[in-house]
C-alpha positions as CSV (number, residue, x, y, z in Angstrom):
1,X,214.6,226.5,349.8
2,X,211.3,227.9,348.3
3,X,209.0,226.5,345.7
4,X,206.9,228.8,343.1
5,X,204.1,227.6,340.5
6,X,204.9,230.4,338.0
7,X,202.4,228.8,335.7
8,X,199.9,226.7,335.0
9,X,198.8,227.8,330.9
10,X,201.9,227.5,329.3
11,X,202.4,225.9,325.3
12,X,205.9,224.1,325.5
13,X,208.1,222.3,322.6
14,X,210.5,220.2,323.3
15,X,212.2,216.8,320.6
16,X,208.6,214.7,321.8
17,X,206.2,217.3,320.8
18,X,204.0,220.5,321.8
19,X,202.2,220.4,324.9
20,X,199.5,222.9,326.0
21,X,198.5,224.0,329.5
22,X,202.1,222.8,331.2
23,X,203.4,224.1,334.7
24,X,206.5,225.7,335.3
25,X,207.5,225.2,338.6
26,X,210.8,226.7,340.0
27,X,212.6,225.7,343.1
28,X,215.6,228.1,344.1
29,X,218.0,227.8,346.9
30,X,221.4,229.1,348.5
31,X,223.9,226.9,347.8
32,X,226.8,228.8,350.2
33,X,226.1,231.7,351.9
34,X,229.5,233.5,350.3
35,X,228.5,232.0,346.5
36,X,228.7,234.7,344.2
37,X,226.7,233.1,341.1
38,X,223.5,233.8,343.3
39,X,220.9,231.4,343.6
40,X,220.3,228.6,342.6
41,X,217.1,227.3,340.2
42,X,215.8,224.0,339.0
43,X,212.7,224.8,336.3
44,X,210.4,222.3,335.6
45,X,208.2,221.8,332.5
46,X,205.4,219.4,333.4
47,X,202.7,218.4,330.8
48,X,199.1,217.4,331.8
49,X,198.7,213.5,332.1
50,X,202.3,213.0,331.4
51,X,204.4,214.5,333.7
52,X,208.4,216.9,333.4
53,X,208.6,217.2,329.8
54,X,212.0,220.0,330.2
55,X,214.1,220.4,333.4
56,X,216.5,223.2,333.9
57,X,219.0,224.2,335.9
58,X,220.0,227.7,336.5
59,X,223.3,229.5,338.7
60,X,222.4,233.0,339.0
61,X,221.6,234.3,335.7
62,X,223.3,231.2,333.9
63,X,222.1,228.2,332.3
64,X,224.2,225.3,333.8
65,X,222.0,222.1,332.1
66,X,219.1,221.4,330.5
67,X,217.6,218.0,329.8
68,X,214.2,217.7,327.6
69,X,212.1,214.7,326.4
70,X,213.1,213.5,323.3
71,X,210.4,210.5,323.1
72,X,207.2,208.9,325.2
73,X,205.2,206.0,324.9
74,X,201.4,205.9,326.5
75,X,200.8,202.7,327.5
76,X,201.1,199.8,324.6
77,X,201.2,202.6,321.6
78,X,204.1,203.0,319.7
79,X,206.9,205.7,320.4
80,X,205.5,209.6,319.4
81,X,208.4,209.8,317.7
């Protein structure tokens, strides 16, 4: 299992918003040594000060899931949206 910062200046969008200067961090792994859909990767978005904003997860080349944030609240505001 390996971790990678791929980036640390990226602008993301997701339901919540637009977020500047997120990390994309990727963690890929074997899952059998005979699996044919290659490796494995879990993406993670994470925002300054807020923390994974979009989560993937990848089987080779293929998108298998994908979760984003759709809402947040900082502490006793209202919902951003």
């Amino acid at each position: 299992m390996t971790y990678a910062v791929e980036a640390t200046d990226l602008t993301v969008t997701v339901p919540a918003g637009t977020f500047k200067d997120c990390a994309k961090v990727t963690r890929s792994w074997i899952e059998h040594s005979h699996d044919a859909t290659g490796p494995y990767r879990l993406v993670l978005y994470l925002a300054p000060h807020l923390g994974i904003i979009k989560r993937e997860v990848w089987a080779g080349d293929e998108q298998e899931h994908e979760e984003v944030l759709t809402s947040y609240t900082r502490g006793n505001s209202v919902p951003s949206k």
